[in-house]
C-alpha positions as CSV (number, residue, x, y, z in Angstrom):
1,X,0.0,0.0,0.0
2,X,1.3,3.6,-0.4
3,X,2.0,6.4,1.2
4,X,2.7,9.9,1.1
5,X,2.6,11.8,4.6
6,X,3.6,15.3,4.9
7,X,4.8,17.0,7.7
8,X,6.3,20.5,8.7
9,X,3.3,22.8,8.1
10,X,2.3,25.5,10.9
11,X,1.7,29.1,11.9
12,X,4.7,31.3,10.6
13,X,5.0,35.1,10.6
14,X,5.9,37.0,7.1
15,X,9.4,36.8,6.7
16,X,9.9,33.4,8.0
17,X,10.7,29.8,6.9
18,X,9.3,26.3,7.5
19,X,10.8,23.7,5.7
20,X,8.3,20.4,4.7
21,X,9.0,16.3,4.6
22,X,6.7,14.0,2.7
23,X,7.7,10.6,3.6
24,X,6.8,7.7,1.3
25,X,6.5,4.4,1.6
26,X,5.2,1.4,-1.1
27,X,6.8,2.7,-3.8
28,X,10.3,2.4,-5.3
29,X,10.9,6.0,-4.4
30,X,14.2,6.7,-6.4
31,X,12.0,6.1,-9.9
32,X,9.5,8.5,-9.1
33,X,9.2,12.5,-10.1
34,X,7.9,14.4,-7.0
35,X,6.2,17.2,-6.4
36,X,4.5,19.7,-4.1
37,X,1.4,21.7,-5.0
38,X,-0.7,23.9,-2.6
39,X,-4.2,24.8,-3.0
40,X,-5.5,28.4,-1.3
41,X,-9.4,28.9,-0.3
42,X,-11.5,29.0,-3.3
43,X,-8.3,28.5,-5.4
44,X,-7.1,25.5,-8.3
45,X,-4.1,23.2,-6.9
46,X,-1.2,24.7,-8.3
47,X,2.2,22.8,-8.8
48,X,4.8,24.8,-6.5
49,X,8.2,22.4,-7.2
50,X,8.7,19.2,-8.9
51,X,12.3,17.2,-8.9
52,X,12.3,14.1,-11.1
53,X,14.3,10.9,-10.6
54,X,17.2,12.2,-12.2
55,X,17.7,15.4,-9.9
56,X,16.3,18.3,-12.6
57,X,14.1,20.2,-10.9
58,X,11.5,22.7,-11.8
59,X,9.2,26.0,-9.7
60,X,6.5,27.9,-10.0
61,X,7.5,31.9,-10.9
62,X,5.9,32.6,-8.1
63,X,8.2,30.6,-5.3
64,X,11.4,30.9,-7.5
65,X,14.7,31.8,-4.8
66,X,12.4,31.4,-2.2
67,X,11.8,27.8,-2.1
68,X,13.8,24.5,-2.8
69,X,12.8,21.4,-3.6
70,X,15.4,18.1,-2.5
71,X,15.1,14.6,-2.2
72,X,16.7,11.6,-0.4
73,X,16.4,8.3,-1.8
74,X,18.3,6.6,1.3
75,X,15.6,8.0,3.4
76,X,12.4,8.0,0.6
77,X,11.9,11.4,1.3
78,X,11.5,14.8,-0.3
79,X,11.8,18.1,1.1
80,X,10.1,21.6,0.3
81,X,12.7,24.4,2.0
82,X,10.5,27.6,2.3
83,X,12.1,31.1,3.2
84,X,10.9,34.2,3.0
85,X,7.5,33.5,3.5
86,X,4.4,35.5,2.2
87,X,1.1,35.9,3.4
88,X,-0.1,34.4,-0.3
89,X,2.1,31.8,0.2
90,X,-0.5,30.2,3.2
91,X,-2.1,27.3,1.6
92,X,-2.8,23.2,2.5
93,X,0.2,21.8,1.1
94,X,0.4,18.1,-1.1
95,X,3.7,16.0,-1.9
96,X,2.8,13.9,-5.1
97,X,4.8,10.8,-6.3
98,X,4.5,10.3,-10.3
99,X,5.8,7.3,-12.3
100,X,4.9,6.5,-16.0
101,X,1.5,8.2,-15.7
102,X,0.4,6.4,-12.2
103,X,0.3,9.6,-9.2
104,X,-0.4,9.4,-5.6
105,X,-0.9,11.9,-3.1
106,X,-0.5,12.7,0.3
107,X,-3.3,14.3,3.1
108,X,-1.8,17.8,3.0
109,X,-0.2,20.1,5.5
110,X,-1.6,23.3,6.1
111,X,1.3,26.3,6.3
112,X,-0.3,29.8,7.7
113,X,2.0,33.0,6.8
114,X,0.3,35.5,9.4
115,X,1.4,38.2,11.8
């Protein structure tokens, strides 16, 4: 069975940084592309960072030198590195695993950027 669980999500001011896991399990993890999206109220899920297997990696204009996307293999884990956090950044946050058209997805974590 798979799964993706995210973690790292909470309540930070503007300014600040939080830094997400999605752990996955039931999967050969190294073969698969993954990705974060985020969906805001009353807003489409929107792809934030994707890495493929290979290492290339890929952001949305809108996070660009703000966030970064990494992965470890060893540890079937990738990691969303947030700084410089924005009020428009708040959102529920998924980690998606993609391989030859077949995607999962985790629960989501919420992240909050409030004063």
């Amino acid at each position: 069975q798979v799964h993706l669980v995210e973690s790292g999500g909470g309540l930070v001011q503007p300014g600040g940084s939080l830094r997400l896991s999605c752990a996955a399990s039931g999967i050969r993890f190294s073969m698969y592309s993954m990705g974060w999206y985020r969906q805001a109220p009353g807003k489409q899920r929107a792809l934030v960072a994707g890495i493929t297997s290979g290492g290339r990696f890929n952001y949305a204009d809108s996070v660009k030198g703000r966030f970064t996307i990494s992965r470890d293999n060893a540890e079937n884990t990738v990691y969303l590195e947030m700084n410089n956090l924005k009020p428009e950044d708040t959102a529920v946050y998924y980690c998606t695993g993609v391989f030859l058209g077949k995607d999962y997805w985790g629960q989501g974590t919420q992240v909050t950027v409030s004063s």
